[in-house]
Each structure stands twice: as structure tokens, then as C-alpha cells.
PLY file of the C-alpha trace (Angstrom):
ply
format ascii 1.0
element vertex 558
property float x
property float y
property float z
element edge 557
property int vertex1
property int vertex2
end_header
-44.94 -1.99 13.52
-47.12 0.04 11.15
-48.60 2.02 14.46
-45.24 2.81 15.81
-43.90 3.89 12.82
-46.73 6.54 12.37
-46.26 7.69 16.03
-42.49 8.40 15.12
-43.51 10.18 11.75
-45.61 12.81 14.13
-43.73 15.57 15.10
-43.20 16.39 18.79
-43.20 20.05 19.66
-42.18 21.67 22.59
-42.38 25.17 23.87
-39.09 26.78 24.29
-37.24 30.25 24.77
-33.92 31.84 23.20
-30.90 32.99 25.17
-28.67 35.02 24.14
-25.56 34.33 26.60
-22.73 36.74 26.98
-19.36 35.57 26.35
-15.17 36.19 25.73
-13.32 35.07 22.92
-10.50 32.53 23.42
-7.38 32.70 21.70
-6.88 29.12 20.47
-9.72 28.62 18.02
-7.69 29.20 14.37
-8.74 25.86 12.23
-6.40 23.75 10.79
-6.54 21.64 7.62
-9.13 19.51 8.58
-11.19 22.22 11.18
-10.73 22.82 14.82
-8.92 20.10 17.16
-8.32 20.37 20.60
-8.47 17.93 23.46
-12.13 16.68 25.14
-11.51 18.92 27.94
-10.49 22.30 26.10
-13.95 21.71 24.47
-15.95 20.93 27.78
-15.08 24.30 29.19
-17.81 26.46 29.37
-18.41 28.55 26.09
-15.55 27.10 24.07
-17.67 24.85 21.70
-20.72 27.55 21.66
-18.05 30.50 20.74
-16.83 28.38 17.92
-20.56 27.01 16.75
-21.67 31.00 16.89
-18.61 32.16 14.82
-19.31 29.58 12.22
-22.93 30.96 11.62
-22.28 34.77 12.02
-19.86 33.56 8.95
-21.91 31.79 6.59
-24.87 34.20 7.39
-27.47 31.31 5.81
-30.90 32.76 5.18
-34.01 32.23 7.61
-35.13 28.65 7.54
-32.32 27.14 5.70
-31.14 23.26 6.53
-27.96 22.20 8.24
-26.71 18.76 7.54
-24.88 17.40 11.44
-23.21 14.61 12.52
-20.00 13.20 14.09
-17.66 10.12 14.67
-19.69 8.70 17.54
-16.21 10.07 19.52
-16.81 11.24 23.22
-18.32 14.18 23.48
-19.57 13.43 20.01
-23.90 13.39 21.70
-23.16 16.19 24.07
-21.74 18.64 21.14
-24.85 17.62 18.96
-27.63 19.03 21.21
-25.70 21.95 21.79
-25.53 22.53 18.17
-29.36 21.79 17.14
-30.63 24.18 20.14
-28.32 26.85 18.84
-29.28 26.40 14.98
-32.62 26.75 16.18
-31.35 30.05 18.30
-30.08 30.94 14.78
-32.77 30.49 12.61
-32.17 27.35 10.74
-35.57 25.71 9.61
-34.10 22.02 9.49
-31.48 20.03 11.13
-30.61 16.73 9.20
-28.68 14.46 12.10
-27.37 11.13 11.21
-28.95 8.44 13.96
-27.17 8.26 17.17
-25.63 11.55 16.06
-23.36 9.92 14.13
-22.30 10.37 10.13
-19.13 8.93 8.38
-17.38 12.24 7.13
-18.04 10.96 3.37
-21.28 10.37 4.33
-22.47 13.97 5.65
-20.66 14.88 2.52
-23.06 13.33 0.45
-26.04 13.90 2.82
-25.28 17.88 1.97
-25.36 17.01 -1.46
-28.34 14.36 -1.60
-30.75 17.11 0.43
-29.29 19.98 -1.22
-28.71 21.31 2.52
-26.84 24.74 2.68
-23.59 23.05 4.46
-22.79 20.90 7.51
-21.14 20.74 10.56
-18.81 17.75 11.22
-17.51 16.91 14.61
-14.50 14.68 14.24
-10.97 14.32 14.74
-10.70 12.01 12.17
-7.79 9.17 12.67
-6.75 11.27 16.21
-7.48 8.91 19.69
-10.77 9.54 21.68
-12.15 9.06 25.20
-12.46 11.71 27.79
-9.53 12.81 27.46
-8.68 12.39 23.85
-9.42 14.43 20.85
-12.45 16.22 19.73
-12.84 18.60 16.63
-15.44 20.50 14.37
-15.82 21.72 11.40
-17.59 23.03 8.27
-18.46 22.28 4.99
-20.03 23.87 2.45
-22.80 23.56 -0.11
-20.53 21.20 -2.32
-20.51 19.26 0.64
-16.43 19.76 0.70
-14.59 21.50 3.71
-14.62 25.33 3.71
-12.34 26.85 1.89
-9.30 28.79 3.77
-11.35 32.20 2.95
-14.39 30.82 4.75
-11.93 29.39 7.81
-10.02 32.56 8.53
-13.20 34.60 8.83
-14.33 31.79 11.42
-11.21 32.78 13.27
-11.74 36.29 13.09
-15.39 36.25 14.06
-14.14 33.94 17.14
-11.46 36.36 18.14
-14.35 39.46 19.00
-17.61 37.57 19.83
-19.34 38.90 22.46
-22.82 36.78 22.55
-23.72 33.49 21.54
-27.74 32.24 20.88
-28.98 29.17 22.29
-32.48 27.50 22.52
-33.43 26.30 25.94
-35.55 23.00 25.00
-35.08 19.21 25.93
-32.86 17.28 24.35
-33.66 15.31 20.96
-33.90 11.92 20.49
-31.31 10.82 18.39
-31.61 7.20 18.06
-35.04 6.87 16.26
-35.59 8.11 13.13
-38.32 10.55 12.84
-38.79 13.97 13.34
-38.48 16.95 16.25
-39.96 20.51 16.05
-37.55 22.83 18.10
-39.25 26.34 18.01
-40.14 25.98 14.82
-37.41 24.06 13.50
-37.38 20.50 12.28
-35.24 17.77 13.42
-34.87 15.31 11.23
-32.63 12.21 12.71
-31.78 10.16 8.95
-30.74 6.89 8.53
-27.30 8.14 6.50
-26.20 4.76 5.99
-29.05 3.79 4.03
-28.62 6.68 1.83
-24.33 6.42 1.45
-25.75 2.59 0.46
-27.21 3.62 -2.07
-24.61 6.08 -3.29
-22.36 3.14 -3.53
-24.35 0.76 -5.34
-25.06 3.38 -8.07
-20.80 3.83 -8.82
-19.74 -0.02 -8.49
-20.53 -3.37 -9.54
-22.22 -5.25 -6.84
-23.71 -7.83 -8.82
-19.78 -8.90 -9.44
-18.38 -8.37 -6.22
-21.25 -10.87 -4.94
-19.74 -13.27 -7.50
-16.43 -12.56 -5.90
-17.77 -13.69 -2.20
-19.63 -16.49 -3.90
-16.73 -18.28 -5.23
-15.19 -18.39 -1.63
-12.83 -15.01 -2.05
-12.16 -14.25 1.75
-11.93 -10.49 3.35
-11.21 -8.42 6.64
-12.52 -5.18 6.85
-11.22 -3.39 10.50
-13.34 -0.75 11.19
-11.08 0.45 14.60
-14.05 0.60 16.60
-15.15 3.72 15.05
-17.54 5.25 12.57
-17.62 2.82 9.23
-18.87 -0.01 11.46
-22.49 0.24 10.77
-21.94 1.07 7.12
-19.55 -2.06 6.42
-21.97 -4.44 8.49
-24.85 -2.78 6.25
-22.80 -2.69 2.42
-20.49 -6.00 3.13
-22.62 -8.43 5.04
-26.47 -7.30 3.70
-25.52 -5.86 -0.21
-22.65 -7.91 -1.18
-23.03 -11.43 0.62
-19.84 -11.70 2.41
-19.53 -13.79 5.46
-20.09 -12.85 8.58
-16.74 -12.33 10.08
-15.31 -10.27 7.01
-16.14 -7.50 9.40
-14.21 -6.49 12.81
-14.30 -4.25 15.68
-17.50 -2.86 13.71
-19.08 -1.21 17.22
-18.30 2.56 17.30
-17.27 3.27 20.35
-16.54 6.71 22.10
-13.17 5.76 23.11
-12.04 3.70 19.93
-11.64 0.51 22.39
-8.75 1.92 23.45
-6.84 2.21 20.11
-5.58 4.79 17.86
-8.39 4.85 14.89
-5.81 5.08 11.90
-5.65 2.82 9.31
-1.91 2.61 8.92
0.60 -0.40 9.45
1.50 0.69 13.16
-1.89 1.24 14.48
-4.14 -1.22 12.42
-1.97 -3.69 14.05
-4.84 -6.31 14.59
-6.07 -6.55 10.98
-1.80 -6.35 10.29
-1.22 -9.73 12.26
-3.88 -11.12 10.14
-3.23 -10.23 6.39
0.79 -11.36 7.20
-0.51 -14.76 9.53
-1.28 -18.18 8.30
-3.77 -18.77 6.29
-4.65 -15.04 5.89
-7.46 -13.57 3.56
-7.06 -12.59 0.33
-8.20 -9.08 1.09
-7.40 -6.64 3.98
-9.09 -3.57 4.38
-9.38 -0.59 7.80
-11.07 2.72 7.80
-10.35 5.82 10.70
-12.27 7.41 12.91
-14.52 9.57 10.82
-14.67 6.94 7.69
-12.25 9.02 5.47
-9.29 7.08 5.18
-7.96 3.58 4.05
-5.67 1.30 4.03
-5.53 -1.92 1.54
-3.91 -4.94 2.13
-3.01 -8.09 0.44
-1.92 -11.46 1.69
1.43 -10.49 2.98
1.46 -7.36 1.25
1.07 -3.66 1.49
-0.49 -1.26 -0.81
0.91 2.58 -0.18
-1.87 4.92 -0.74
-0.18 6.36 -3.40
0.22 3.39 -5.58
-3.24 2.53 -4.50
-4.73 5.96 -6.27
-2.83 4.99 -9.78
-4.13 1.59 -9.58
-7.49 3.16 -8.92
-7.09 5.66 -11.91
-5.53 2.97 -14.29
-8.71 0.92 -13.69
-11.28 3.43 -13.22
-13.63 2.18 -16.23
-14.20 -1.48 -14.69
-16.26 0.29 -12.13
-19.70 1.51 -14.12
-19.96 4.29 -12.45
-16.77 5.15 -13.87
-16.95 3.46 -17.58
-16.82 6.58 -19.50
-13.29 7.30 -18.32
-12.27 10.00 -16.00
-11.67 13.72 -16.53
-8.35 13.92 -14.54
-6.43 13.00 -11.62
-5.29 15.21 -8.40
-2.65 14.67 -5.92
-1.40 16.40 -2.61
1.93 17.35 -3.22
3.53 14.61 -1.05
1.77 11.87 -2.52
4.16 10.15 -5.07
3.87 10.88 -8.71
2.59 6.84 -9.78
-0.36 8.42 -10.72
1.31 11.00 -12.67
1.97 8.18 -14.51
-1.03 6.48 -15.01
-2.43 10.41 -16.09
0.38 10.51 -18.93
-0.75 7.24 -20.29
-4.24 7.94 -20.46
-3.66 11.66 -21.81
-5.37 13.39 -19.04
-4.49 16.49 -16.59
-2.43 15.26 -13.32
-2.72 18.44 -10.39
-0.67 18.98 -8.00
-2.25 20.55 -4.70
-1.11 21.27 -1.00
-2.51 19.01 1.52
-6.04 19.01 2.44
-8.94 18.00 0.36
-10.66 21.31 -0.31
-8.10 21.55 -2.74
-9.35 19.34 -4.54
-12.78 20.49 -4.41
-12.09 23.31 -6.83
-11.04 21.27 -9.59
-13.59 18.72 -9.02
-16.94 21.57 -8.97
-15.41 22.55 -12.05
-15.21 19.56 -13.88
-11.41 19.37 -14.08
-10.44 15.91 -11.89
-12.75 12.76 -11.14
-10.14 10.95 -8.67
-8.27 12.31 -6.06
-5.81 11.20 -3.44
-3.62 11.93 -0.53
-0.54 9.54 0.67
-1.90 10.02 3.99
-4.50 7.08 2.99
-7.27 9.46 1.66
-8.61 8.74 -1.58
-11.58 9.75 -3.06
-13.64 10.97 -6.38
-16.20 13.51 -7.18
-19.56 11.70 -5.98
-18.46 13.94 -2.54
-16.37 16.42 -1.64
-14.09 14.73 0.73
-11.72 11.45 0.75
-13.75 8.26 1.37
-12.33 4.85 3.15
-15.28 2.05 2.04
-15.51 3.80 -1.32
-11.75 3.16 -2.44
-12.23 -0.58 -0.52
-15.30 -1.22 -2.53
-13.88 0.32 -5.92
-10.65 -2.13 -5.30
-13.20 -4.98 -4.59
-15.13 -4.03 -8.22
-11.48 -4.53 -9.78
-10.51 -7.75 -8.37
-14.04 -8.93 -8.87
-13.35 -8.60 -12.43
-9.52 -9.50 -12.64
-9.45 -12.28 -10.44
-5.96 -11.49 -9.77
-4.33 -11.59 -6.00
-3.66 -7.82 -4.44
0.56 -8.30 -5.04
0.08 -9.86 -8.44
-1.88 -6.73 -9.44
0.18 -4.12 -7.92
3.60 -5.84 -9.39
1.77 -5.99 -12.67
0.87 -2.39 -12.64
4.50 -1.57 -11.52
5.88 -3.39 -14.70
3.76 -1.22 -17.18
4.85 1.97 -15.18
7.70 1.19 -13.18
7.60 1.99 -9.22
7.44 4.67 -7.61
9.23 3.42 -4.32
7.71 5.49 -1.36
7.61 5.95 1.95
6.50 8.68 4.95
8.15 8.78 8.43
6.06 10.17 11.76
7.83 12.52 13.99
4.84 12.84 16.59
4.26 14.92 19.59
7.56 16.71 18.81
8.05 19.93 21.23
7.10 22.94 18.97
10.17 25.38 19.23
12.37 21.67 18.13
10.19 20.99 15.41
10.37 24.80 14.13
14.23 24.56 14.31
14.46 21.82 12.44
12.33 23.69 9.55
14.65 26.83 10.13
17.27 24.63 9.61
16.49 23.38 6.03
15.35 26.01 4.64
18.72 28.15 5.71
20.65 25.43 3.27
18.44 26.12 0.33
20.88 28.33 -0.99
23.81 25.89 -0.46
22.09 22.08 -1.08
21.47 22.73 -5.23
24.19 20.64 -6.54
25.31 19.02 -3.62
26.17 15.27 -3.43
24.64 12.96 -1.01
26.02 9.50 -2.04
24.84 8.59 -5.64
22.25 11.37 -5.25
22.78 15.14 -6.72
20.20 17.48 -5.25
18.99 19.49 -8.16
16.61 22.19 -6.62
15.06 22.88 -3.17
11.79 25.11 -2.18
8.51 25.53 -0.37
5.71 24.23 -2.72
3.02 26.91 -3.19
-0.23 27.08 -5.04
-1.95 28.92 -7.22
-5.84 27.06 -7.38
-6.50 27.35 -11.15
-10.27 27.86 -10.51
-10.41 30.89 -7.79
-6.71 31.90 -8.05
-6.02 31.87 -4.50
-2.48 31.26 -3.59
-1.11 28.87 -0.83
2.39 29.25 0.63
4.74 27.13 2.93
2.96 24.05 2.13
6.15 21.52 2.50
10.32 21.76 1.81
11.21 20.07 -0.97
14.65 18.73 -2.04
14.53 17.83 -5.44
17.11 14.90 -7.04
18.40 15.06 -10.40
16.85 11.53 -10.91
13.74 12.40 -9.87
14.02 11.10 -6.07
13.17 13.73 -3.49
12.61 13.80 0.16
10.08 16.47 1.34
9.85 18.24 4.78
6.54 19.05 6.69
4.79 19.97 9.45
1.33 18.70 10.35
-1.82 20.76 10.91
-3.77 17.85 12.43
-2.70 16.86 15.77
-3.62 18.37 19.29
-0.23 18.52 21.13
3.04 19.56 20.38
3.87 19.27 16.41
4.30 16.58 13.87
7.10 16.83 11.22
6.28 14.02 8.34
9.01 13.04 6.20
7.83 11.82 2.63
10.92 9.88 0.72
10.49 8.94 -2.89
12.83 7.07 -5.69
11.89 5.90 -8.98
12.72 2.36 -9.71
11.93 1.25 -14.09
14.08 -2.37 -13.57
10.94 -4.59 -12.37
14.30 -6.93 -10.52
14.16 -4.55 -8.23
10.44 -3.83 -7.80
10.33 -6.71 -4.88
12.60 -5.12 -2.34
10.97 -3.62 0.64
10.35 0.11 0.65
12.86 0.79 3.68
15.53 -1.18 2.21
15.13 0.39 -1.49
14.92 4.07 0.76
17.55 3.73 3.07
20.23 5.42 1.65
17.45 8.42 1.12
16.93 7.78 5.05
19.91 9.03 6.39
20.22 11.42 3.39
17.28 12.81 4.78
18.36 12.83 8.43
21.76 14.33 7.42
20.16 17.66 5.69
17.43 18.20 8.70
19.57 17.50 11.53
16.55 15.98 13.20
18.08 13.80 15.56
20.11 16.25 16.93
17.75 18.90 17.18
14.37 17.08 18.58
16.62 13.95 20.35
14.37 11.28 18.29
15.78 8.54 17.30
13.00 6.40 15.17
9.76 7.73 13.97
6.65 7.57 15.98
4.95 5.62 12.86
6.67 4.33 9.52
3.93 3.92 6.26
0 1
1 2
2 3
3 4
4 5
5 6
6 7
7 8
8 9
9 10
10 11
11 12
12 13
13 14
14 15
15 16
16 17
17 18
18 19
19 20
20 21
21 22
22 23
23 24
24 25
25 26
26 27
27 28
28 29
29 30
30 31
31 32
32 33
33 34
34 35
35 36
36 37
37 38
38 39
39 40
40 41
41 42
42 43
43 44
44 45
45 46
46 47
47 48
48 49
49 50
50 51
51 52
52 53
53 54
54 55
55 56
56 57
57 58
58 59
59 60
60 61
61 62
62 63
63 64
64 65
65 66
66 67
67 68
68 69
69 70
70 71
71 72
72 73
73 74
74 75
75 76
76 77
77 78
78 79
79 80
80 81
81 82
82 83
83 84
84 85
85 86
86 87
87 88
88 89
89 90
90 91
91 92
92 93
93 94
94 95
95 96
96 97
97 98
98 99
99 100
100 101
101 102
102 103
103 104
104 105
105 106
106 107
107 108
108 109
109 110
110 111
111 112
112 113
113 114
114 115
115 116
116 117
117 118
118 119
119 120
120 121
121 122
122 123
123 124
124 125
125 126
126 127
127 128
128 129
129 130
130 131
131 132
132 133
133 134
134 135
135 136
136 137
137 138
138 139
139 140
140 141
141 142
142 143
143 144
144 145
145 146
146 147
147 148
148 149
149 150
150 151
151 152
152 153
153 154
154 155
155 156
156 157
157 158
158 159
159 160
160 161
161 162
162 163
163 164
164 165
165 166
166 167
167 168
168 169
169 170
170 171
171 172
172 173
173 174
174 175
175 176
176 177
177 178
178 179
179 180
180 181
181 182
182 183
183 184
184 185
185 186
186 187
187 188
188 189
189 190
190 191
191 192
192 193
193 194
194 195
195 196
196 197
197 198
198 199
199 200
200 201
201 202
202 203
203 204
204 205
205 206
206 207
207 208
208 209
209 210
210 211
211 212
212 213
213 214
214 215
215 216
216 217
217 218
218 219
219 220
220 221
221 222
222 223
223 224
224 225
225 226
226 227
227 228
228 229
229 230
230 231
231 232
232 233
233 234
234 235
235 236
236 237
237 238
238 239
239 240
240 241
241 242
242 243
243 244
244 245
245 246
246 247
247 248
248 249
249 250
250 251
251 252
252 253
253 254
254 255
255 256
256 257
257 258
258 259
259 260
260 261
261 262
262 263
263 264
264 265
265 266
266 267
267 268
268 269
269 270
270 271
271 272
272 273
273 274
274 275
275 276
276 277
277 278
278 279
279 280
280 281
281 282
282 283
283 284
284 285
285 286
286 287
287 288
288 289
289 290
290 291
291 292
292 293
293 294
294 295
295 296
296 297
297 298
298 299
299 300
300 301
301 302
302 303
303 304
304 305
305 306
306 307
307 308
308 309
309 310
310 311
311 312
312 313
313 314
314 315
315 316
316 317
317 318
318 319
319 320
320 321
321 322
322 323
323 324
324 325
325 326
326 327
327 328
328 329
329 330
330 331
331 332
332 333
333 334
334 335
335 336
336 337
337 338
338 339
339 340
340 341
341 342
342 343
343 344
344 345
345 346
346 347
347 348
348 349
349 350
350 351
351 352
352 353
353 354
354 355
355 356
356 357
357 358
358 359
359 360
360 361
361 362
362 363
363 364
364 365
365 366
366 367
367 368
368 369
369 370
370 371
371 372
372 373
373 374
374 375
375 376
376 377
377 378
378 379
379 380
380 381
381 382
382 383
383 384
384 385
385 386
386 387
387 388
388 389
389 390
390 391
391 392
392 393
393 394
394 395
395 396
396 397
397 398
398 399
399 400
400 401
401 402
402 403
403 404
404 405
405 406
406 407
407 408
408 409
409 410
410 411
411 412
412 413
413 414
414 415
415 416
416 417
417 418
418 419
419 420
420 421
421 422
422 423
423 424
424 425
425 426
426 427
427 428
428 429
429 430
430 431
431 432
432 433
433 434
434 435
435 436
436 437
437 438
438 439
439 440
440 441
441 442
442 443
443 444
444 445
445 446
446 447
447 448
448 449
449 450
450 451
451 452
452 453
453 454
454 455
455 456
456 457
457 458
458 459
459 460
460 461
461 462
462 463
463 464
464 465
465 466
466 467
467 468
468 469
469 470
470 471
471 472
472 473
473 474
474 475
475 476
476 477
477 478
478 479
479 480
480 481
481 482
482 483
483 484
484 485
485 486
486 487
487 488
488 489
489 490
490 491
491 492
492 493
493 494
494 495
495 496
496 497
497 498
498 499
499 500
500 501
501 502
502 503
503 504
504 505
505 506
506 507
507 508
508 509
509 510
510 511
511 512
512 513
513 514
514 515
515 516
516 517
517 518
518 519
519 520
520 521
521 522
522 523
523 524
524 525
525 526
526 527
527 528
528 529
529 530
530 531
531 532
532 533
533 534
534 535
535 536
536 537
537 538
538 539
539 540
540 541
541 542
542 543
543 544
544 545
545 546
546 547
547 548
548 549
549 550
550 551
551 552
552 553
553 554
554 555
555 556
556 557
């Protein structure tokens, strides 16, 4: 073992030439929120991946011999898009390549690889909670030296560099070895393949209290943590089964796989169906937990009950300081804007600042670099905190583990305890997927042509009170968002907001967040869609969206 282990630690060198390949631009390569998504095949043609790679260094323009953190999902395409991006770092000067083995890094985790190594960014290739296979999803994109996506500066002068390349540079060498940890020279520069779950380990252990969350196993507490088939596999095996003690099968569908097995890799009630059936079964667990695709994401689960990612972040924030690495209190909280206000809440009580930010979790990376927020959160299950610069799935599972570790208490006796302290926040977001563009556009057009006629109308026992398009002004760089979601505005304090999604490949999604606010805890048990449905059809009646896109239901109801 000891002789094999020096044989990896010598570097292998091979002799190698540049190319510098002519090329067109395409016209389809503007990121979204979370980076560039397009289908497996878009990304297969020839050029499209190395136009995009080239734009993103002609952009950050990082200086001769600097290190690139890179890893994806473990989605198809996921090995292929790797080599092509080490032999063109090389092509590009880059003196180091840090590449999670088997090419594959949780999103949280390349976050905190860039900020472990001090590495001038990363490149991620994931689609996060979007299907895989051949022909599935694919995307890419890049963070900076925070280790938090790039900022909306950073993406637009991707685009623009994408929309007039000419030439592209690309190493021609062998392909690296990803599965062994060691290290490659490619003309120069160093490929290092990491063991990233080792290090995110680590990370973990540092912010949480393992000792008592063995304890918690010990005494016969049960759990089921679905990792879809995708990326968190390896890194709940490693923190659940080896760390904490828990039993064997606490862990499912923990092999990544390129296609997802087949499923759809997000950790909501519809398509975590398999952990679902077993949380609401006989003689389920005490604890249910799934991650996505890329690791980013989360769902939490009780016996027979549901925590909404927003009431999940104020429970969180409300018991931030039983988690040590969280015991001297936090700074402040941040939420998207669609994300209910129970943390709001949870802010007031403990005197701190509550933000309010458009979707997408550079946003949050602002007011985290400057000291401002500790915990953040998205409805869309993404929560997260400042030891990286993105949301992270197994680090809100693990942080709600450290709080029933020490209050013993079931998942729905904690949430309905919480709820009597602050009241509810009743919530709930409905799916319009794969909607045809031009219907989903018309049925923005639509709402926002009543803006000047809804204030003070009456929908049932609900007065609308105001109605606009949230914008932003960051309070760090002072860069202003627009059009980041309709909002109609109760007099109560209910509202129903209006958006469309940056994150799919085909067509559009329009996501429709309802809210109420419910004090009377006699009330607090009813299910969210019977507490909401007046709000429902409220909702459906301003938008028009049945008549306009022919849906009838939702694609997905959290």
C-alpha cells in the first residue's frame, strides 16, 4: 500500500502541443440564475461547450499559473466536459487544476474547495435538481474567489465575450485519470484529482455537534437520507454511516449515477416520491431527509409530516446557537423574496437584520462577504450559511440533526412548537412546467396590465392592498435588479406572487408562491392546500392561467 501510494504521489508528464481552433459564436449561450443549461445534445455539438469554457476565461483574465477549482454532478456528459476543460485551462495558462475524484464535486463542496485552497474560482458543471441521461440536462458555470456564483456583472460579460469569439485554446494531451487521487502534469500544469469529500467532512464536523448526533443514533433514533441517485451519495455514506454511527440503511439510492436512475433529482414531495412513501408508511423513521442533483438542496421530513423550506430556515435561525459552530449567535438572516417571511419573524425576535433578495444565491453572497447575514434561504429548498457561498442540502440535514440531538423532540412537535411562539406562516408554491413561452409571457402581460386596477379590489375576504415587480438595490455594491417576481400584496399580509423561472431547459416555468398568516395555533394543523385554497383560485382568477396556457393542475405542488 505504502509503494502504490508513492507511485500515485509522482507526477506523470506528458509532452503535448496547443491549438488554437477557429470558431463561430452561437446565439443561445446567455446564463441564467444558476449558469448555462441546455440539453446533453446542444452541448455535444462541436464547439458549443469550448466557446462557452473560452468566454469564461477571456472574462476573468486570471494571471499565469493561477488554480481552478472543477468538478460536476457525476451527470452525463459530466467526464467528457471535464477533460475538455483541464486541456483548455492548460491551453490558458492555469498552473493547477483541483478536480474532485471521478470528476465529481457536490456544488457546496467546490464551494468550499475554492475557499479551503484559496483557488482563484471554479467551474461547476451541473444542472442542479434538472433530469440527466443522454438526453437530459447539462449546465456550467462559474464561481468566484468567495467560492459563490458570479455575480450578474461577471455573467453578462460571459455572454458578450461568447457572442464575438473567434478562437478557442485547447491542449492536445491524453486524458487524466480521474479516479485516483494523485497528481498529473499537463504542459506544465498540475492536476490535482482531491478527495472533496474528505475535506467537506471535515468542514462539517468543525460547525455541528457530532459527538451528540452519535448519541442520537445510539439511543435507536431512526433516519432516511435519499440521495436521488446523484451527487451527495458518497458524502452521506462517508458523514452518516463512518462520522456519526448511523445504521446502514439510513442511506438510499446513494450511487451517483449519470442518468439519476431514471428519476427527476429534486428533493420535493412529487419527485422524492420513494423516501415520501416511507416517512408517511408504517412504521416510518423518525427522520426523512433528500438532496438534488448537485447536493444544494433539501428537503426535511418528519413522520407523516412536511417541513416547507421556509419554515425550515426560521427553525434553523431560531436554533442556530445549539449548533457550536453557531453558539455565538448569528449576524442576520436573508431570504429570496418568495420565501415566506417565518423567518422574518424569528429575525424580529432575536433583534437582528432580515434581507430581502431576488432569487439566486449570489445575492446573498454580498451580504454574507460583508459580514451582514450568517443564514440564508430560498423556498425552493436551498438553505445555507456563510461557511460557503452557495445553498447546501447535508449541511441544513445535519444542522436539523444537531437540534433534535439536543431537543429530543419529534420533527411535527418541533415545528408546531415553533409555530405557537410565532404563529404560521401558511405557504405554499405551485409548478407550471414546460409551459410554451409566448403562453407563459401572456400570462405575465396579463397581470401586470391590472396593476393599476387590482389595489383595493376584493377577492372574497381578501383586499389587495398593493401590486409590483420586486427590485433590488444590493446594499453592498449598489447594483440594482429589476422584474424579479409580481407581487399582489393583501391588506392582511397574505400575498400571492407571480414568476417565471430561469432554470429549466425547455419552454418556461411560471411558479406561483401563495402565503397567509395564521396567529390562532387551532388552526395551525390544517393542511397547507386546504388553509390556501381560497388564495388558489384567487390566484388563478387574477392570472387567467388556465385560460391562457390550457393547464389545469400544476406540474408539482410544494
Amino acid at each position: 500500500m505504502v509503494n502504490s501510494l508513492l507511485i500515485q504521489a509522482i507526477p506523470k508528464v506528458f509532452t503535448m502541443s496547443i491549438h488554437v481552433i477557429n470558431t463561430q459564436p452561437f446565439t443561445d449561450q446567455k446564463p441564467g440564475t444558476s449558469g448555462l443549461r441546455k440539453r446533453v445534445p446542444v452541448f455535444k455539438q462541436p464547439h458549443y461547450l469550448e466557446n462557452f469554457v473560452q468566454s469564461i476565461f477571456d472574462t476573468i483574465a486570471a494571471p499565469q499559473g493561477a488554480t481552478l477549482t472543477l468538478g460536476g454532478d457525476g451527470r452525463f456528459y459530466n467526464r467528457e466536459a471535464i477533460q475538455i476543460i483541464i486541456k483548455m485551462a492548460a491551453a490558458n495558462g492555469f498552473g493547477r487544476v483541483l478536480v474532485g475524484q471521478g470528476g465529481i464535486l457536490s456544488t457546496p463542496a467546490a464551494s468550499a474547495v475554492i475557499r479551503k485552497y484559496a483557488t482563484y474560482g471554479g467551474i461547476i458543471l451541473s444542472a442542479s435538481h434538472n433530469p440527466g441521461g443522454p438526453d437530459g440536462d447539462f449546465g456550467i458555470k462559474y464561481n468566484t474567489a468567495n467560492g459563490g456564483p458570479a455575480p450578474e456583472k461577471v455573467t453578462e460579460a460571459i455572454y458578450h465575450c461568447s457572442k464575438k469569439i473567434s478562437v478557442y485554446h485547447i491542449l492536445e494531451a491524453p486524458d487524466v485519470a480521474l479516479d485516483v487521487i494523485g497528481v498529473t502534469e499537463l504542459a506544465g500544469m498540475k492536476v490535482e484529482v482531491i478527495d472533496a469529500v474528505a475535506d467537506y467532512a471535515e468542514l462539517m464536523s468543525s460547525l455541528f455537534d457530532f459527538a451528540a448526533i452519535r448519541d442520537l443514533f445510539a439511543s435507536g433514533f431512526r433516519m432516511k437520507f435519499d440521495a436521488m441517485h446523484a451527487v451527495t451519495g458518497p458524502y452521506a455514506r462517508e458523514i452518516f454511516l463512518n462520522h456519526l454511527g448511523a445504521p446502514a440503511d439510513s442511506v438510499m439510492n446513494a450511487v451517483p449515477l449519470e442518468d439519476f436512475g431514471g428519476g427527476h433529482p429534486d428533493p420535493n414531495l412529487t419527485y422524492a416520491h420513494d423516501l415520501v412513501e416511507i416517512m408517511y408508511g408504517d412504521n416510518a423513521p423518525e427522520f426523512g431527509a433528500a438532496s438534488d442533483g448537485d447536493g444544494d438542496r433539501n428537503m426535511i421530513l418528519g413522520n407523516h409530516f412536511f417541513v416547507t423550506p421556509s419554515d425550515s430556515l426560521a427553525i434553523i435561525a431560531a436554533s442556530a446557537r445549539l449548533a457550536p459552530g453557531y453558539a455565538a449567535g448569528i449576524a442576520g438572516v436573508a431570504r429570496s423574496m418568495p420565501t415566506s417571511a417565518a423567518v422574518d419573524r424569528v429575525a424580529q425576535e432575536l433583534d437582528i437584520p432580515c434581507y430581502e433578495t431576488p432569487t439566486g444565491w449570489k445575492f446573498f453572497g454580498n451580504l454574507m462577504d460583508a459580514g451582514k447575514v450568517t443564514l440564508c434561504g430560498e423556498e425552493s429548498f436551498g438553505t445555507g450559511s456563510d461557511h460557503v457561498r452557495e445553498k447546501d442540502g447535508l449541511w441544513a440535514v445535519l444542522f436539523w440533526l444537531n437540534i433534535l440531538a439536543i431537543k429530543r423532540q419529534s420533527v411535527e412537535t418541533l415545528v408546531m412548537r415553533h409555530w405557537r411562539q410565532f404563529g404560521r406562516n401558511v405557504y405554499s408554491r405551485h409548478d407550471y412546467e414546460a409551459i410554451p413561452t409566448e403562453a407563459a409571457n401572456s400570462v405575465m402581460a396579463h397581470i401586470h396590465a391590472r396593476f393599476a386596477d387590482l389595489p383595493g379590489a376584493q377577492f372574497g375576504r381578501y383586499t389587495v392592498n398593493t401590486c409590483d415587480d420586486f427590485s433590488y438595490t444590493d446594499p453592498i455594491d449598489g447594483s440594482v435588479s429589476t422584474n424579479q417576481g409580481v407581487r399582489i400584496l393583501f391588506t392582511d399580509g397574505s400575498r400571492i406572487v407571480f414568476r417565471l423561472s430561469g432554470t429549466g431547459t425547455e419552454g418556461a416555468t411560471i411558479r406561483i408562491y401563495l402565503e397567509a398568516y395564521e396567529p390562532d395555533a387551532a388552526n395551525h394543523h390544517l393542511d397547507a392546500q386546504v388553509a390556501l385554497a381560497e388564495m388558489i383560485q384567487i390566484a388563478l382568477q387574477i392570472s387567467e392561467l388556465k385560460q391562457r396556457t390550457g393547464r389545469d393542475t400544476p406540474t408539482v405542488i410544494t
